[in-house]
N, C-alpha and C positions, 0 to 999 in steps of 0.2 A: 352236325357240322355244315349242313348243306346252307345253311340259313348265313354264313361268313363265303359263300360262293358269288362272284358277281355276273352279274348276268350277260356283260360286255369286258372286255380285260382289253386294253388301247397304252402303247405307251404315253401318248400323252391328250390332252387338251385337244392338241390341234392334229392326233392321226383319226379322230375319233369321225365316222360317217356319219354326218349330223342327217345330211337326206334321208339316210335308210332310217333312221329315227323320225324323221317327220313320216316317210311313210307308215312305219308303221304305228302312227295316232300320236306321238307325243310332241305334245303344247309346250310343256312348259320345262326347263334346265337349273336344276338344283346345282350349282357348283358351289364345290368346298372353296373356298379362299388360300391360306396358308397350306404351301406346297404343293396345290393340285394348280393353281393360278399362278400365283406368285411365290417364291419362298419368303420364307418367315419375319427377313427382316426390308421386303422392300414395302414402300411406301405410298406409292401407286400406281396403278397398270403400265405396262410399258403401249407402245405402238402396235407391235402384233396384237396384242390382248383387244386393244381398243377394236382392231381393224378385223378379228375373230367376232367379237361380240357386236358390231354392228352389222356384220354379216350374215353372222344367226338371228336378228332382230329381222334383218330385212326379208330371211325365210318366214316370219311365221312365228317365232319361239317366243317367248314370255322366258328372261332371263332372271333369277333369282339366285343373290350367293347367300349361299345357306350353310351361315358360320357359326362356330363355338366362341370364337372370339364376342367381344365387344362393341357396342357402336362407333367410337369412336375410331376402330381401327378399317371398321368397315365402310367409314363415309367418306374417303376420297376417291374408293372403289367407285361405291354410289354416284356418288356425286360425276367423276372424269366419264364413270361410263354408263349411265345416265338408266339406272336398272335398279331394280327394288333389292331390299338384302331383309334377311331374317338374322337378328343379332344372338349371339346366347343362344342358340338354338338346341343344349344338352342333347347334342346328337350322343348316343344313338335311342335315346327316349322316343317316344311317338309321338310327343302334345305337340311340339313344334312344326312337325312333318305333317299331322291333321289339319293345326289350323292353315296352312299354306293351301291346305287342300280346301277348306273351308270358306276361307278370305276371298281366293282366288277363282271358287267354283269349278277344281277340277275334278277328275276322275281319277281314283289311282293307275290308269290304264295310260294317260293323258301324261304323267308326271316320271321324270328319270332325277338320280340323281349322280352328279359326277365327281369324285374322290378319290384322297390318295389313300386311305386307311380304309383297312376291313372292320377293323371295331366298331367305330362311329360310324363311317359314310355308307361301305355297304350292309352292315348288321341293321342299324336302323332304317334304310329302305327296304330292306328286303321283311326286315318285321311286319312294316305294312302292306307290303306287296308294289311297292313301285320298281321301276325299273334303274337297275344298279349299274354303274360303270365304274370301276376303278381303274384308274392311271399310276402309274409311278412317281414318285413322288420329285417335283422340281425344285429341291435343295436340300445341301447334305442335313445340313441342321433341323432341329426338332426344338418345339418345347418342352420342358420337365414331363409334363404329363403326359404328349405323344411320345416319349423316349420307352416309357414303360410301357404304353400301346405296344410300340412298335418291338417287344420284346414278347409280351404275348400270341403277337401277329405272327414273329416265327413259329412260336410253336404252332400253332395254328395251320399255319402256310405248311407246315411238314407234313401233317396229319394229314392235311387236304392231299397234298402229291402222294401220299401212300396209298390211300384211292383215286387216284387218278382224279380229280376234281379239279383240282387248279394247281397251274406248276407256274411260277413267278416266271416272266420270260415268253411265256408260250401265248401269245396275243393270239385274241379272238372277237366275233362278234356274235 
């Protein structure tokens, strides 16, 4: 069970202490796309988002959204905010979260990733060993396929609060 635990729990995006992440070694920002960024149905970053992500650029970070979606939904992301994306990325598989590692020359030590599902975003970093954040998620709405996620996710998330692991609500770093 410990492997669906994240290693940071932030309500969102922007409570998240990006310093205390640069101090302690990490390069490079895997962010989920849909509902961790933006929800489902917008269309491109808004102003805050922009004004987040070039502030984390201007730290030091290497920005990467590392999405399950498609290219196309991922290139105006790209493109307004001006940051590489990993498309189709079958999280929570490992090839995709490798090559990023590979591509980019980092160290799993070097690499976080930040998401609003335990399935995908933290199961598969924490497979590899990178460092996990999950956020809440920023819209009510779901895709077909995260609907059922997110129904597994409860059971999950229960088991977890009956050992005391992770209680949804209880933000930590």
């Amino acid at each position: 069970m410990e492997v669906y635990v994240p290693d940071m729990y932030q309500k969102s995006i922007y409570t998240i202490d990006y310093q205390k992440l640069y101090n302690r070694g990490i390069k490079c920002l895997l962010f989920d796309l849909d509902n961790t960024i933006v929800p489902i149905k917008m269309k491109t970053p808004s102003k805050k988002i922009k004004n987040l992500f070039n502030d984390l650029k201007e730290k030091g970070f290497k920005i990467i959204i590392f999405s399950n979606s498609g290219k196309s939904r991922l290139k105006p992301f790209k493109d307004e905010l001006e940051v590489d994306c990993s498309a189709s990325s079958m999280k929570p598989f490992k090839k995709k979260f490798l090559k990023v590692l590979d591509e980019y020359g980092y160290q799993i030590n070097e690499v976080a990733i930040i998401g609003d599902q335990l399935l995908t975003d933290i199961f598969g970093g924490n497979k590899i060993g990178i460092t996990t954040i999950l956020v809440n998620p920023v819209g009510k709405k779901d895709l077909f396929f995260t609907k059922i996620n997110r129904c597994i996710e409860k059971s999950i998330m229960k088991k977890l609060r009956k050992k005391d692991l992770f209680v949804k609500g209880r933000y930590y770093e």
